[in-house]
C-alpha positions in Angstrom: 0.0 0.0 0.0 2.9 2.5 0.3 2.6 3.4 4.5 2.8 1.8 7.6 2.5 2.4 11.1 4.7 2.3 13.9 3.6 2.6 17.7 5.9 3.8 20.1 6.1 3.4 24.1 6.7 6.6 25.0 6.8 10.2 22.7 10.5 10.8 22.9 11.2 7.5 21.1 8.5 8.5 18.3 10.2 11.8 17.9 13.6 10.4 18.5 12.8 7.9 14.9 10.7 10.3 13.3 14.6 12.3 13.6 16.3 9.8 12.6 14.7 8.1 9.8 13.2 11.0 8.1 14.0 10.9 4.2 16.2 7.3 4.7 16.3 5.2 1.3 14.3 1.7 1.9 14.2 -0.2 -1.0 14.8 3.2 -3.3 12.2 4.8 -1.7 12.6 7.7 0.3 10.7 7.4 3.6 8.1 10.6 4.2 7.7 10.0 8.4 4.8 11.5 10.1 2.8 11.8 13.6 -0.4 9.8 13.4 -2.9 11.9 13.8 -5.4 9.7 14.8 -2.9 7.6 16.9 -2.4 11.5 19.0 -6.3 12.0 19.1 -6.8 8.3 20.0 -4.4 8.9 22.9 -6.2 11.6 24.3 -9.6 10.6 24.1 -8.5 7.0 25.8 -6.9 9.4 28.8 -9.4 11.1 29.2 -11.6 8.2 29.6 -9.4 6.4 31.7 -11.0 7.2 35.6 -9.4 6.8 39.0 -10.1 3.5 40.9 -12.1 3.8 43.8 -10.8 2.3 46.9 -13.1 -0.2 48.4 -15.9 1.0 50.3 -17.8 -2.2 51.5 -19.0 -5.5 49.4 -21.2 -3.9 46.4 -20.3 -3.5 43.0 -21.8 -1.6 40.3 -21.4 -3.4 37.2 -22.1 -1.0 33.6 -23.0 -1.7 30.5 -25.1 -4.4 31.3 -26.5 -6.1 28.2 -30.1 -5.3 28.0 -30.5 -9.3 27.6 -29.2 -9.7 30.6 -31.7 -11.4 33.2 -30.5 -11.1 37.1 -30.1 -14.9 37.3 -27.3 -14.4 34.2 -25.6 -12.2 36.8 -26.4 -13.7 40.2 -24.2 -16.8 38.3 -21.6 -14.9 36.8 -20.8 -13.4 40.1 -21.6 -16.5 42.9 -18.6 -18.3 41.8 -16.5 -15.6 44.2 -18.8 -15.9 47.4 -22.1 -16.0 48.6 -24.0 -12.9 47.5 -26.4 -10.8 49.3 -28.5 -9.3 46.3 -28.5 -8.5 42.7 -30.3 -5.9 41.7 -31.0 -5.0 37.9 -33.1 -1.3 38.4 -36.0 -0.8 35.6 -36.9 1.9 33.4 -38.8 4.5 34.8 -41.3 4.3 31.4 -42.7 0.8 32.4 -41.1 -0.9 29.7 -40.0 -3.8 31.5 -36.5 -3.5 30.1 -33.3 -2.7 32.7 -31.3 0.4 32.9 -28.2 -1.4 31.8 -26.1 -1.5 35.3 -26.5 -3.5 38.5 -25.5 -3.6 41.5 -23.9 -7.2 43.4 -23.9 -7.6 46.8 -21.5 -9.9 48.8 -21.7 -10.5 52.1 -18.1 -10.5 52.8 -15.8 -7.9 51.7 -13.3 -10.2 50.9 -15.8 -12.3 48.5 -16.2 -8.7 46.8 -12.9 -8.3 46.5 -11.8 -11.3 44.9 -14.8 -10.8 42.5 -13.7 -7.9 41.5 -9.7 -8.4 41.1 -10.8 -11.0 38.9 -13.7 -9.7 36.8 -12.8 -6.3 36.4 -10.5 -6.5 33.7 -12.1 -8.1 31.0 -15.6 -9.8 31.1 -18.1 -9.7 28.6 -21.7 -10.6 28.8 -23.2 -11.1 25.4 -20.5 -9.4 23.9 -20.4 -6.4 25.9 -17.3 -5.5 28.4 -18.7 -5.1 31.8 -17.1 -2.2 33.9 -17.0 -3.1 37.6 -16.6 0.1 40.2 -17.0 -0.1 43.9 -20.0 1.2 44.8 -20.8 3.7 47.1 -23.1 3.7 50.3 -25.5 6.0 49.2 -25.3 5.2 45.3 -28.6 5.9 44.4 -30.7 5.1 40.5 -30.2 9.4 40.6 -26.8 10.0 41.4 -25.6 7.0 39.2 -28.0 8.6 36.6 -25.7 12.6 37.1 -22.9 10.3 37.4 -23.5 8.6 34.0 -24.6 11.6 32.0 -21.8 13.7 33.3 -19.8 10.8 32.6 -20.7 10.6 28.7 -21.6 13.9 28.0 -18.8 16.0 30.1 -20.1 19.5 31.7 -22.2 20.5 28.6 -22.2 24.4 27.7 -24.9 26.4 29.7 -27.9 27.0 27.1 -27.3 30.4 25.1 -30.5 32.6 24.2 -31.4 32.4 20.6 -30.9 36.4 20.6 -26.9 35.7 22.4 -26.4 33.3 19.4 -27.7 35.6 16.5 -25.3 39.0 18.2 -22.5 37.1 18.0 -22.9 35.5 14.2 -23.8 39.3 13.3 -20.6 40.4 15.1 -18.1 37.6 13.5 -19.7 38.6 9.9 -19.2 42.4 11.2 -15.6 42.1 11.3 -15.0 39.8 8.5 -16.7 42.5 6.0 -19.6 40.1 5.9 -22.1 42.9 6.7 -22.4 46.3 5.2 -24.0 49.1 7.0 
């Protein structure tokens, strides 16, 4: 195809080649070397949705991105192999559909059952394809915090709404100074 990629460890060695074999001959070619730039957005965007571990609290988990498939008896299994559980708890829609929210919560009754849970699930477990993302729960985690949690989560701190008549001043002003408008 005429390019490659090449993934570094750190950005010092990626620089360092990108130095050093800029313009080299391979096979009478002359090689063009360049920053990914996808590979730097990729970067960011995975650090950014990287999130600090929470220490453990007490024996429940919140699991995400449940699989909306998923029945509480596929979980209560999944997770019984650790230790005996206390509950499982798959919380409903609010519209009446019947469906599940798509987290749950697991219950040990031994912080050490919990914990060994965790350590081993947390990494990589799928449930009908999807990755399930174990966090320690908190105490008081409740269906509305996890809800502000969730959309601050995917949707960042969004912009404070702007009148209609804020928006329209400043297009008029940007066209203004780029000779867009004449008086």
């Amino acid at each position: 195809m005429g390019y490659g990629f090449l993934q570094y460890q750190t950005a010092e060695t990626a620089q360092k080649a990108l130095r050093q074999l800029q313009h080299c001959m391979v096979d009478d070619h002359q090689l063009e070397v360049k920053i990914s730039e996808r590979a730097t957005r990729t970067a960011e965007v995975s650090h950014k949705k990287k999130q600090a571990e929470k220490k453990q609290t007490g024996s429940k988990i919140l699991v995400r991105n449940v699989p909306f498939q998923a029945t509480v008896r596929e979980i209560r299994e999944l997770f019984c192999t650790f230790g005996e559980l206390k509950t499982v708890r798959l919380p409903k829609k609010a519209a009446g559909s019947g469906n599940h929210r798509g987290f749950a919560f697991v219950d040990f009754l031994t912080k050490q059952d919990a914990k060994k849970a965790f350590a081993v699930l947390c990494h990589s477990t799928h449930l009908y394809g999807r990755r399930l993302v174990l966090e320690w729960a908190d105490a008081e985690d409740t269906v509305e915090t996890l809800r502000q949690k969730t959309a601050e989560h995917f949707h960042g701190d969004l912009p404070k709404k702007r009148r209609k008549a804020d928006v329209m001043e400043g297009i008029l002003e940007s066209m203004e100074t780029d000779g867009g408008v004449e008086d």
